[in-house]
N, C-alpha and C positions, 0 to 999 in steps of 0.2 A: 498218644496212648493214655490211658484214663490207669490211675494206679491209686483206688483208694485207701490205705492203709487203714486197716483196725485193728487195733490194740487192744490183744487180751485182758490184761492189767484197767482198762478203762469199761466201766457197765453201759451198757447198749440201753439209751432212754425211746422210752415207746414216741413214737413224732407223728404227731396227726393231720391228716389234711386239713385246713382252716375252711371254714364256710362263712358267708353273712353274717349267720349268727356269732361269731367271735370278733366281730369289729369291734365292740366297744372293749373287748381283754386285748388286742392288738393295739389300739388306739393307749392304751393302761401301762403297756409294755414299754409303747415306743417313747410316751409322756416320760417315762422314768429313766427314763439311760440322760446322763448328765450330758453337759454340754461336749467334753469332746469324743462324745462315743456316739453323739448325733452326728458330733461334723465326721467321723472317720463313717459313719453307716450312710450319711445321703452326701459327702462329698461338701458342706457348706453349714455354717452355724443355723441347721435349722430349728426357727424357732415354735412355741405350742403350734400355731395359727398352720404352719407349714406343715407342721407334723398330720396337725389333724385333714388338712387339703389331703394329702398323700390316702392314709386312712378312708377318708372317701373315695379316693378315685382307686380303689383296690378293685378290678375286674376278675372277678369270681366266677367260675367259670372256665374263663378264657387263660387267666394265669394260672398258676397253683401257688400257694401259701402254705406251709408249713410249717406245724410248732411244737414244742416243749415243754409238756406246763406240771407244775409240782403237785404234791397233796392236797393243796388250796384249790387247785385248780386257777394258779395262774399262770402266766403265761410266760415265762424266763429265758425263752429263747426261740426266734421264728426266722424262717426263709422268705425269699418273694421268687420265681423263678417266673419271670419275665416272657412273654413270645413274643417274638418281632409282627412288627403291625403290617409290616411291607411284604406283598406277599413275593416278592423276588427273595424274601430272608425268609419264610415262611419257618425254614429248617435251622432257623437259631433261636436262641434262648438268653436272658442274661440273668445271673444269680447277685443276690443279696441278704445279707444273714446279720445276724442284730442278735448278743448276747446279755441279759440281765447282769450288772458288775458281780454281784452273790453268786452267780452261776457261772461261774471264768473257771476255767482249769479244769473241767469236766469234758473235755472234747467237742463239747456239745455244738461248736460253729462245725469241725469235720463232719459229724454225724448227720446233719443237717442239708451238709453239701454232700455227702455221697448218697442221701435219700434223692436229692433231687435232680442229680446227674444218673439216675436208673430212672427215674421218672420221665426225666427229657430222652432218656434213651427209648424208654417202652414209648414213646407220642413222637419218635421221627427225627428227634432234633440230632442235629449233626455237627453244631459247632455251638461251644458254651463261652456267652462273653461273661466278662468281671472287670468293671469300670472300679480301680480304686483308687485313695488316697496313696502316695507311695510311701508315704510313712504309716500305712495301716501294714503293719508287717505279719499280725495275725492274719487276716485274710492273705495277702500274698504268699505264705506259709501255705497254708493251706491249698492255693493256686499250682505253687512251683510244689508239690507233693505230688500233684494229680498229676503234671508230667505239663502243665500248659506251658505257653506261648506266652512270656512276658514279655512288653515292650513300653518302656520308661520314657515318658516326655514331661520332665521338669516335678514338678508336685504332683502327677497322677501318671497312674501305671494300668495299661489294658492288657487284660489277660485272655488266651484264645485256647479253647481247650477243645480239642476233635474228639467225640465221641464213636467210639464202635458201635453197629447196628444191635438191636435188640434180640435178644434171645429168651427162648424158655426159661432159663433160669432166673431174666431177672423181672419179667412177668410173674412169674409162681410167686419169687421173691417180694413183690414189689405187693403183691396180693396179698399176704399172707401177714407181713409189716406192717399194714394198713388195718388188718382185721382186729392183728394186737393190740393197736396204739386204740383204734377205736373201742377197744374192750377196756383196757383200761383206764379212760378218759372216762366210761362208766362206772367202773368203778367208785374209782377217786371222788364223784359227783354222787355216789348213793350214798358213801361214805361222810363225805361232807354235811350231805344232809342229815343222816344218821347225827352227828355230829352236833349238828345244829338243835337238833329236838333233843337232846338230851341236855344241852346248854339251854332249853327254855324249861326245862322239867329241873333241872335240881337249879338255875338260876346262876351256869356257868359260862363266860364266854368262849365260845368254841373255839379252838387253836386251828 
């Protein structure tokens, strides 16, 4: 049973579906997370070279990416939600989430995963894996909240989470959060620029 908890007390950040054109802000994000918040996000001391292989081989499209990005218009926290290649799995999915260290304690890994467990919902998927480190105790949090299925062998723990069929609600839902995030992503980006032209008109660097 899928149980995402949200927290009044916590602000609901608008989360955009990622396309192409954001590999090189994804690629930006993933460069910056220090060395053990690569190894708890890919499972191994991944270094630049690694980071950036991954970044390329992101199938757009076929997976969904999701992200988080500030006034800058950067990108401080993203999803990868996974489809199995095998079409005997056709109906699972596997999630992965990567949080900017400035952007910790804002919810933003849950918010991230309950965007894309309505997402795997509305597209069929019926069982959500989660390959972690078992000392990443924030994702496993997050995991054993939803109601999954943990199971611990040694340094890594795999998590099985059964999703419910999809409904109206989270259709309309899932539409209507997507219109936001994508209205605001314009925002943030007219503003910027606004931004930007007045730092070449009085001779100030834009914040």
């Amino acid at each position: 049973m899928v149980d995402i908890e949200r927290s009044p007390s916590t602000a609901r950040a608008p989360i955009c579906t990622l396309g192409d054109e954001h590999r090189a802000a994804i690629e930006a994000h993933l460069l910056a997370l220090g060395e053990q918040d690569r190894y708890l996000r890919f499972g191994y001391a991944a270094q630049d070279a690694h980071v950036r292989r991954y970044v390329e081989g992101l199938r757009f499209g076929r997976d969904e990416v999701f992200g988080i990005f500030n006034r800058r218009l950067e990108l401080i926290a993203m999803a990868h939600l996974a489809y199995s290649l095998e079409a005997a799995h056709a109906n699972v999915a596997e999630f992965g989430v990567s949080v900017s260290a400035r952007a910790r304690g804002r919810g933003y890994g849950q918010q991230l995963f309950g965007r894309a467990v309505m997402h795997a919902r509305n597209h069929g998927v019926t069982m959500l894996l989660i390959h972690a480190l078992s000392e990443n105790a924030a994702m496993l949090k997050i995991a054993r909240k939803a109601g999954a299925t943990i199971a611990r062998d040694g340094s890594e723990s795999e998590c099985h989470l059964e999703l419910p069929p999809a409904d109206f609600e989270s259709h309309v839902t899932e539409l209507l959060e997507e219109q936001v995030a994508q209205t605001n992503y314009r925002l943030k980006a007219h503003s910027r620029r606004f931004r930007r032209l007045l730092g070449r008109l009085f001779g100030r660097t834009p914040a």
